[in-house]
PARO-364691 format. One record per residue (C-alpha): y, x, z; residue in three letters; residue number from 1. Coordinates in nm, 3 decimals, always signed. Example, Ala and Ser with C-alpha at 12.3 -4.5 7.8 and 13.67 -1.06 7.14 Angstrom:
PT       yy       xx       zz   aa    i
PT   -0.450   +1.230   +0.780  ALA    1
PT   -0.106   +1.367   +0.714  SER    2
//
This chain:
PT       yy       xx       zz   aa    i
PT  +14.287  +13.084  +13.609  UNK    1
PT  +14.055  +12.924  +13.370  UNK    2
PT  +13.703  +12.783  +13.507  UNK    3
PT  +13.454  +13.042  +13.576  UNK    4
PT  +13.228  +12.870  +13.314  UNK    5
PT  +13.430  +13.015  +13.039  UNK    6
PT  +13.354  +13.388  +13.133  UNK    7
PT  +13.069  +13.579  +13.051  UNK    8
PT  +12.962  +13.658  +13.346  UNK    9
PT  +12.835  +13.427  +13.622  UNK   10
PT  +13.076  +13.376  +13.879  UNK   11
PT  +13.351  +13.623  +13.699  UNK   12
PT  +13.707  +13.466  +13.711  UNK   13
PT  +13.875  +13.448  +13.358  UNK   14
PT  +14.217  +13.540  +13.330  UNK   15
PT  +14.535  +13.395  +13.145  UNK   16
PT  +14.751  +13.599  +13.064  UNK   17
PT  +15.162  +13.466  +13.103  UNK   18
PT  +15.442  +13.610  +12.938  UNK   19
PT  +15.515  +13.840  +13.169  UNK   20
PT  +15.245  +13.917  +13.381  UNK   21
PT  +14.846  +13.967  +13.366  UNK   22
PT  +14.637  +13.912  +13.677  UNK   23
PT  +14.354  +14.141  +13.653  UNK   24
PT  +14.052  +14.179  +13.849  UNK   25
PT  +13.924  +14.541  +13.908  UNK   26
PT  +13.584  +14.402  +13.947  UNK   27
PT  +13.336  +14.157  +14.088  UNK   28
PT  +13.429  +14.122  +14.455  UNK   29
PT  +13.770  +14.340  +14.463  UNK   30
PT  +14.143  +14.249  +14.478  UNK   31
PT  +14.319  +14.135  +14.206  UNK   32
PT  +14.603  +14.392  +14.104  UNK   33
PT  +14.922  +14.257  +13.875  UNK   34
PT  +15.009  +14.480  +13.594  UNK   35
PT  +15.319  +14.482  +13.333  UNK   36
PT  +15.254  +14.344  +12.967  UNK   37
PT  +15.489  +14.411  +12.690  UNK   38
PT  +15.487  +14.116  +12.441  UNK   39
PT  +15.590  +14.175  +12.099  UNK   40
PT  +15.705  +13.775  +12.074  UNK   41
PT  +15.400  +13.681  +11.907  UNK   42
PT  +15.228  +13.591  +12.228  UNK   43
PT  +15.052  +13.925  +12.219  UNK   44
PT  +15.041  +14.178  +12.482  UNK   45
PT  +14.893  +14.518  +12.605  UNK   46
PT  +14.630  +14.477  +12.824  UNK   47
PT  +14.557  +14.706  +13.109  UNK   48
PT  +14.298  +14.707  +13.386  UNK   49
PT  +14.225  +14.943  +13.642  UNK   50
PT  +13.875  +14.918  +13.586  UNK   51
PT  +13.882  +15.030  +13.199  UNK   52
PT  +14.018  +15.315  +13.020  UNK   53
PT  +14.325  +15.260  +12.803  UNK   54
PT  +14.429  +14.888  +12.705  UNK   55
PT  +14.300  +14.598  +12.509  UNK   56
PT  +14.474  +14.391  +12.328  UNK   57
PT  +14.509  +14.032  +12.455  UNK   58
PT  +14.652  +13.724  +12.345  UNK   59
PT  +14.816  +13.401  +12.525  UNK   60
PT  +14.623  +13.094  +12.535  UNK   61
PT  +14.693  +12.881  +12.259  UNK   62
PT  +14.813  +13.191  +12.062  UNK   63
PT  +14.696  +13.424  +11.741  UNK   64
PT  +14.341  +13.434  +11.654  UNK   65
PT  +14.218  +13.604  +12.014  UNK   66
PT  +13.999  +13.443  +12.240  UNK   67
PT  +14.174  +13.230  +12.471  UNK   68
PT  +13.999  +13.376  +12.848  UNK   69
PT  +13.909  +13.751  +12.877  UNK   70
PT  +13.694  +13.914  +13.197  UNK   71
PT  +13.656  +14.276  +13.315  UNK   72
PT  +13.268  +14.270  +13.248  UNK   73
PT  +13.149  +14.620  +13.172  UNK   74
PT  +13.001  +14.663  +12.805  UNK   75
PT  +12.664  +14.571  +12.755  UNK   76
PT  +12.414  +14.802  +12.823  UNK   77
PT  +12.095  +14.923  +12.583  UNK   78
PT  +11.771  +14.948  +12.600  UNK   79
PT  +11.498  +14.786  +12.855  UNK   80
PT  +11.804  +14.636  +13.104  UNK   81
PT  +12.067  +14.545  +12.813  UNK   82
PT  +12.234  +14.248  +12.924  UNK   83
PT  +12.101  +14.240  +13.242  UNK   84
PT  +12.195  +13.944  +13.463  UNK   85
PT  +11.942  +13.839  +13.651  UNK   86
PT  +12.091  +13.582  +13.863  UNK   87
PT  +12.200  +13.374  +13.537  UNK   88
PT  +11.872  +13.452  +13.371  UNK   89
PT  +11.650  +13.357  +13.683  UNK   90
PT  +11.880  +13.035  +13.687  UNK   91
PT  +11.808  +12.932  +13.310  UNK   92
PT  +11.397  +13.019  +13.383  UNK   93
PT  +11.397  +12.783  +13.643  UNK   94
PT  +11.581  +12.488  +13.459  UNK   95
PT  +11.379  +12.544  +13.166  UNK   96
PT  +11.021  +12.522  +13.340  UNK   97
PT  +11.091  +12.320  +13.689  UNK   98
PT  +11.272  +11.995  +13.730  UNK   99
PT  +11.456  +12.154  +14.040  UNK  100
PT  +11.816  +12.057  +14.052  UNK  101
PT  +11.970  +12.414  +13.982  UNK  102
PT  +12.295  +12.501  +14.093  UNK  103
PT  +12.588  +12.672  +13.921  UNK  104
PT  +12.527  +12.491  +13.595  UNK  105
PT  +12.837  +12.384  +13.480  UNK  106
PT  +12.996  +12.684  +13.571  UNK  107
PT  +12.728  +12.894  +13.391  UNK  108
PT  +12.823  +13.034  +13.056  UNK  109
PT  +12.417  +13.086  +13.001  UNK  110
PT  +12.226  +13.405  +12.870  UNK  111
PT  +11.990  +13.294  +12.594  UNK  112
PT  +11.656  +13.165  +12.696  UNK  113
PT  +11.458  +13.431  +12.490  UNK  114
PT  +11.637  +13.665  +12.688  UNK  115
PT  +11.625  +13.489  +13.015  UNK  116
PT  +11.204  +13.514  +12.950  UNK  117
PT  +11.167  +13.795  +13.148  UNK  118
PT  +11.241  +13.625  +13.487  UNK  119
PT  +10.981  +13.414  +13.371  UNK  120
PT  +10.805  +13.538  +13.647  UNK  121
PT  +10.985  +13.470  +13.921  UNK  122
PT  +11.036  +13.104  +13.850  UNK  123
PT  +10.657  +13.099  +13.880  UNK  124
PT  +10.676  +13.284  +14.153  UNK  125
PT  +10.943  +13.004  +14.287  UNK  126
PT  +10.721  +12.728  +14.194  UNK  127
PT  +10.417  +12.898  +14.400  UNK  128
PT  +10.635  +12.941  +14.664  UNK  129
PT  +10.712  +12.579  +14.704  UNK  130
PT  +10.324  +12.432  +14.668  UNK  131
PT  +10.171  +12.725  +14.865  UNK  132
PT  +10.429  +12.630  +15.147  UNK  133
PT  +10.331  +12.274  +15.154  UNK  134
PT   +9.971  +12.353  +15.112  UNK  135
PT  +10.045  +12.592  +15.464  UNK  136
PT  +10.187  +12.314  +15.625  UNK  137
PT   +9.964  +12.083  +15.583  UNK  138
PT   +9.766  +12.266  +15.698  UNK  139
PT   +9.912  +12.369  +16.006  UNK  140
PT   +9.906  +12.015  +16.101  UNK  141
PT   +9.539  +11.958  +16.050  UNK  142
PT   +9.501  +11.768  +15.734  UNK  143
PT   +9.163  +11.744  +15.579  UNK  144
PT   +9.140  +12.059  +15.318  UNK  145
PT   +9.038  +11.872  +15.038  UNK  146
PT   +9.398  +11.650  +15.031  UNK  147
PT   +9.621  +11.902  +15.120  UNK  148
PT   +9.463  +12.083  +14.796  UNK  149
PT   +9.541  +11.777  +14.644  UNK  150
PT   +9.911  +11.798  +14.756  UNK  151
PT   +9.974  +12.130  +14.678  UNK  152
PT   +9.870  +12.078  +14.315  UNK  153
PT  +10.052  +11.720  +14.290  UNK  154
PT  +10.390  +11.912  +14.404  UNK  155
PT  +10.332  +12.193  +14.130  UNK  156
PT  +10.337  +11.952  +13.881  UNK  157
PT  +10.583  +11.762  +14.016  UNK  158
PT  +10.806  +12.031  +13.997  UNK  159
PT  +10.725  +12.118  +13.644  UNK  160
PT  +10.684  +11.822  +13.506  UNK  161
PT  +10.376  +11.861  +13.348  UNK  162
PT  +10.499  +12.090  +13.118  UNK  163
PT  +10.180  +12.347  +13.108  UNK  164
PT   +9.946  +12.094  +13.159  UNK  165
PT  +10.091  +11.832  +12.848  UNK  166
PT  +10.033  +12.145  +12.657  UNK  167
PT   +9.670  +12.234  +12.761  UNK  168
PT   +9.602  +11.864  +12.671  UNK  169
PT   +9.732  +11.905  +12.352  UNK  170
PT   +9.526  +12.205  +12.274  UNK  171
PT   +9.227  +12.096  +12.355  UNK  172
PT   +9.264  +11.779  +12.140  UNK  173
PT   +9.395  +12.007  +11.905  UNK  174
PT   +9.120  +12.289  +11.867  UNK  175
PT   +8.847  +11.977  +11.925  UNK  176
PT   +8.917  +11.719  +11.721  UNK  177
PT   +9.117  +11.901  +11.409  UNK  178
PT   +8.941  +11.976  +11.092  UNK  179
PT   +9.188  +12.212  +10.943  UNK  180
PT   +9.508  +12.413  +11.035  UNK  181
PT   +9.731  +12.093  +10.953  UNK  182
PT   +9.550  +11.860  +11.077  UNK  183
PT   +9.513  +12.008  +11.455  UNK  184
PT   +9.867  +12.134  +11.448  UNK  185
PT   +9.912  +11.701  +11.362  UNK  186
PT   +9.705  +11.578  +11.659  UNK  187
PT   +9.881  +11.843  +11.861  UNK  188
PT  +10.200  +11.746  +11.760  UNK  189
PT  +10.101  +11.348  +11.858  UNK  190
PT  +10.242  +11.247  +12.201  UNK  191
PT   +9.909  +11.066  +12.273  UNK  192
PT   +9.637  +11.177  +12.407  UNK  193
PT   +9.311  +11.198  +12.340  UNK  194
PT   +8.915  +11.239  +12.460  UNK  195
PT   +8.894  +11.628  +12.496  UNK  196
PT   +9.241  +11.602  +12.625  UNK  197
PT   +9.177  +11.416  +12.848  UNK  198
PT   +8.877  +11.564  +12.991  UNK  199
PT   +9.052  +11.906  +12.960  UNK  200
PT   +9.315  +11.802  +13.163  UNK  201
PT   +9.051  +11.653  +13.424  UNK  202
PT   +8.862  +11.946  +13.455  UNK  203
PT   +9.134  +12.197  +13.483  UNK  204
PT   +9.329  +11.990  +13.801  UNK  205
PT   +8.998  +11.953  +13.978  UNK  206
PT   +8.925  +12.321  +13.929  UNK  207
PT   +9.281  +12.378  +14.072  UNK  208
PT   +9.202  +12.158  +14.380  UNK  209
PT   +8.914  +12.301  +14.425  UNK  210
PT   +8.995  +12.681  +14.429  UNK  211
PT   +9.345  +12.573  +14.657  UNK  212
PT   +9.095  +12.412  +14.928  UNK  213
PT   +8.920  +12.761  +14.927  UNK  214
PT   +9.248  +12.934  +14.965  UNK  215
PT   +9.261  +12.732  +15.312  UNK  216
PT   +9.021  +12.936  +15.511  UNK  217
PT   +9.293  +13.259  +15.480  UNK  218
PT   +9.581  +13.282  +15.713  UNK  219
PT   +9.865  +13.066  +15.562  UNK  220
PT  +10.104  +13.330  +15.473  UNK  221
PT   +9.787  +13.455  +15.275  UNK  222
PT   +9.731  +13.159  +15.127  UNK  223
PT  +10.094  +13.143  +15.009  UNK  224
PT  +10.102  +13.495  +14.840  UNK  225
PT   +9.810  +13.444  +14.661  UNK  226
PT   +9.909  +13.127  +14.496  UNK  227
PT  +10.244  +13.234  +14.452  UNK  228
PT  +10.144  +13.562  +14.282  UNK  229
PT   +9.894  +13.383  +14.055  UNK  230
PT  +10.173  +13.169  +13.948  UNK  231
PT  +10.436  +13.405  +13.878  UNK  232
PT  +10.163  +13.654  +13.693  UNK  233
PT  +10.034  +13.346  +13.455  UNK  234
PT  +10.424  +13.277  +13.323  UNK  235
PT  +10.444  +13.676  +13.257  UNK  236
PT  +10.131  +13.599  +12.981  UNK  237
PT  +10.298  +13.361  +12.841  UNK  238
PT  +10.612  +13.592  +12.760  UNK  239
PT  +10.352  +13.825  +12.613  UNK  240
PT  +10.205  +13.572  +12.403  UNK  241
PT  +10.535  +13.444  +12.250  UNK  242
PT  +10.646  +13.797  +12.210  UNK  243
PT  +10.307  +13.918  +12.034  UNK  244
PT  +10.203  +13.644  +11.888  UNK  245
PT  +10.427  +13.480  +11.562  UNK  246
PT  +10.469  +13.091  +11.564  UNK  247
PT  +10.252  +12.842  +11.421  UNK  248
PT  +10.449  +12.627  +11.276  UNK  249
PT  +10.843  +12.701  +11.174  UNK  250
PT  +10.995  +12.451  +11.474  UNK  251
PT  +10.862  +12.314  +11.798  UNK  252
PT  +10.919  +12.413  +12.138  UNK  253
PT  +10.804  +12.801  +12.120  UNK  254
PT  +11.054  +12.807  +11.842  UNK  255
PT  +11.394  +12.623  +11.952  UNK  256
PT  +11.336  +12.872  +12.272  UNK  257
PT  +11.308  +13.182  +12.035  UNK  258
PT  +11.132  +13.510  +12.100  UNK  259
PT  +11.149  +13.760  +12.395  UNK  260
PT  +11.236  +14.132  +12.268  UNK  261
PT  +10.909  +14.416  +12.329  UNK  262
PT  +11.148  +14.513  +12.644  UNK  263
PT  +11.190  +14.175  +12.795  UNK  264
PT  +10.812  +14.131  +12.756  UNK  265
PT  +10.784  +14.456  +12.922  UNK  266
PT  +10.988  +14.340  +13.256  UNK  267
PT  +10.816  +14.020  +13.257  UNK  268
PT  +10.459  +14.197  +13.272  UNK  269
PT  +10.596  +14.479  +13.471  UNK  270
PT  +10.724  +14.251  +13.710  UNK  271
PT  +10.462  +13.972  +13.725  UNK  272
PT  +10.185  +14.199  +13.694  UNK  273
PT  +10.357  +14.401  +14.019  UNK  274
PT  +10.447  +14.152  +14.230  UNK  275
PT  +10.109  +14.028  +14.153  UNK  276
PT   +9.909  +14.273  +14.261  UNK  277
PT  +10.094  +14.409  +14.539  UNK  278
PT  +10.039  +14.000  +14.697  UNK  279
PT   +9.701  +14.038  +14.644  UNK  280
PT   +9.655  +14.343  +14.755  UNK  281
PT   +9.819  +14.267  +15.095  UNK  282
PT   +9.626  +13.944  +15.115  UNK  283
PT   +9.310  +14.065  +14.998  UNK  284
PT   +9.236  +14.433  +14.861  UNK  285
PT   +9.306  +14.619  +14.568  UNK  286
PT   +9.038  +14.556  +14.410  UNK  287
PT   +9.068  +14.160  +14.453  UNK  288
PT   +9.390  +14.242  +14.278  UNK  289
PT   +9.341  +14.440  +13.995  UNK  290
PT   +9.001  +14.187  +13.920  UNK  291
PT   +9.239  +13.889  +13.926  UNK  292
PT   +9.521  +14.097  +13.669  UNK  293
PT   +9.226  +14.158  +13.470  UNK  294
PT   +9.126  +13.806  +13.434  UNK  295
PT   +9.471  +13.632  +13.351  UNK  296
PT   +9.445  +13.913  +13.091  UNK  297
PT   +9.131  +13.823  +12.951  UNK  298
PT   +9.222  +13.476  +12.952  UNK  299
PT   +9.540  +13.536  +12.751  UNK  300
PT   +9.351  +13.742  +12.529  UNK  301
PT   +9.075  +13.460  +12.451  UNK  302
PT   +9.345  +13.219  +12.387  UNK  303
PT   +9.521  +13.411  +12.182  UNK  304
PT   +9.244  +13.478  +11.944  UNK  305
PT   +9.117  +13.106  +11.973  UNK  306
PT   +9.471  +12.944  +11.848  UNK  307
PT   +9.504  +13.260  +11.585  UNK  308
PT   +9.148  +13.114  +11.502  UNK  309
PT   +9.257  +12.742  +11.479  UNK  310
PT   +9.595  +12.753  +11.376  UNK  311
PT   +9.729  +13.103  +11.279  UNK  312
PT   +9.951  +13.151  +11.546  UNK  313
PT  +10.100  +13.012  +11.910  UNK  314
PT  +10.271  +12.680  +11.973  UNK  315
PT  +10.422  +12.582  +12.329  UNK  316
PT  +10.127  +12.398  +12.358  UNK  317
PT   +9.906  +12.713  +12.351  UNK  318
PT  +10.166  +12.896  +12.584  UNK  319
PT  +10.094  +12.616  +12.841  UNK  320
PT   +9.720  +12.605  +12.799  UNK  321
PT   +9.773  +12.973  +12.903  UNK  322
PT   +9.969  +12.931  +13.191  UNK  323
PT   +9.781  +12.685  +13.323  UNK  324
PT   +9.389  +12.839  +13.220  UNK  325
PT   +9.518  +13.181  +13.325  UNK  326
PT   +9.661  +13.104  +13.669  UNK  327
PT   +9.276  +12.914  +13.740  UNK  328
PT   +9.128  +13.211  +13.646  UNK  329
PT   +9.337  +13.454  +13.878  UNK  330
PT   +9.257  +13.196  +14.186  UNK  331
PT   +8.914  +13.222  +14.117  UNK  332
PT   +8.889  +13.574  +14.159  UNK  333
PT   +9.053  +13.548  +14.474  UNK  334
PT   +8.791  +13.298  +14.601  UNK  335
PT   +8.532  +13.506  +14.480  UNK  336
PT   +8.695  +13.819  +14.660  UNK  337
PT   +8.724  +13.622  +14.994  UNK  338
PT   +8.346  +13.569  +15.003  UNK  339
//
């Protein structure tokens, strides 16, 4: 046996084949089953699994021109669910936007990131998870409201490392202090940063606080779903924007991690924008629900048409000023909804 990271499939066992022999798995979770191999000298063989009709051909390590590990993975499948692994693909969301330590990486032959969008979602949903819970515990032992908001929204970025918010910084130094398309797309590019920056970056965290310390006067569980939902929700937008909206500039971040299909957008939305408002339904009403959806919409929407505006297209800069703009704007509708 080869090391599972060598299979397409995560946790699928590859299998040599000797000269004799094949040990072949029927499928994920099943017995493995020996079956005969002619070899025609050559290190070549016949190739038969229970799980498959007919043979494939197969070669010995170190042999011909065939790859060196085979697996019994099933073909790939079309359409809205082609290639779907969603354990591998929730794995490489969360390494790209958290810092967690993630498991199973070495021994995870990764799906593309593009492709791997469409659990964008959940890793938000992972992420809200995490500073929701501390912001319920917290407050279950009677901290002042105002600095377990401040927790909650130290851990979020913690665990991101800044990624959205670098981004929204670079925007708004960007948008405010470029004079043409090549010039902001400069200043964005520039590690420093600036006045509006600065002061973007300012305002948005306070707002954060601010709305998480308003959150506090639900039940905790409430508390959690809400901020959890408006996380996950905000990272579906930002699939939507790199999908349907082309790049600014020919590399940089939104580039190197390529472009989501119209179907992965699709899950991500479908999935974000579900989770999201059955959350906030259960925590609020229906309507608080569909108002917040609306706004992380609206938000996107703005943004879009501001960097299309500015720059002629998105950057990852503008996909984290929308993460971060859009999941404010969803808490404040729940705020608003609790009153």
């Amino acid at each position: 046996f080869e090391p599972p990271q060598a299979s397409r499939g995560l946790g699928q066992l590859c299998v040599m084949i000797p000269r004799a022999f094949a040990a072949v798995s029927s499928g994920p979770g099943k017995s493995f089953k020996r079956r005969r191999i002619s070899s025609n000298g050559k290190g070549e063989g016949r190739f038969m699994s229970g799980s498959w009709q007919g043979s494939r051909k197969c070669t010995m390590a170190g042999h011909g021109n065939a790859p060196e590990t085979m697996n019994d993975l099933p073909p790939a499948r079309n359409g809205l669910f082609r290639g779907f692994r969603p354990l591998a693909e929730v794995l490489v969301s969360l390494r790209f936007l958290t810092r967690l330590p993630i498991p199973f990486v070495r021994r995870l032959d990764p799906p593309p990131l593009a492709q791997s969008m469409r659990f964008f979602p959940v890793a938000g949903i992972v992420i809200g998870l995490i500073a929701g819970g501390l912001l319920a515990l917290a407050q279950t032992f009677e901290f002042p409201s105002l600095f377990s908001a401040v927790l909650a929204a130290a851990l979020s970025i913690i665990l991101t490392g800044a990624l959205h918010e670098d981004g929204l910084a670079d925007v708004a130094d960007g948008f405010g202090g470029g004079k043409s398309r090549e010039h902001r797309l400069e200043i964005m590019r520039d590690s420093r940063i600036g006045t509006y920056g600065t002061l973007a970056l300012v305002l948005a965290v306070l707002a954060k606080i601010s709305l998480l310390e308003a959150l506090q006067s639900l039940q905790p569980l409430e508390s959690i779903i809400l901020i959890a939902t408006a996380a996950g929700f905000s990272r579906a937008l930002v699939v939507d924007l790199l999908w349907a909206t082309k790049p600014a500039r020919s590399d940089g971040l939104s580039v190197l991690a390529g472009r989501p299909s119209r179907n992965g957008a699709l899950v991500a939305l479908l999935l974000g924008g579900g989770l999201a408002f059955a959350g906030a339904a259960y925590a609020l009403s229906p309507e608080a629900a569909a108002f917040a959806i609306i706004a992380g919409g609206v938000t996107l929407a703005a943004i879009r048409a501001l960097a299309m505006r500015m720059i002629g297209g998105q950057t990852g800069d503008v996909c984290g000023a929308v993460q971060v703009l859009s999941e404010i704007a969803m808490l404040a509708v729940y705020v608003v909804m609790i009153g």
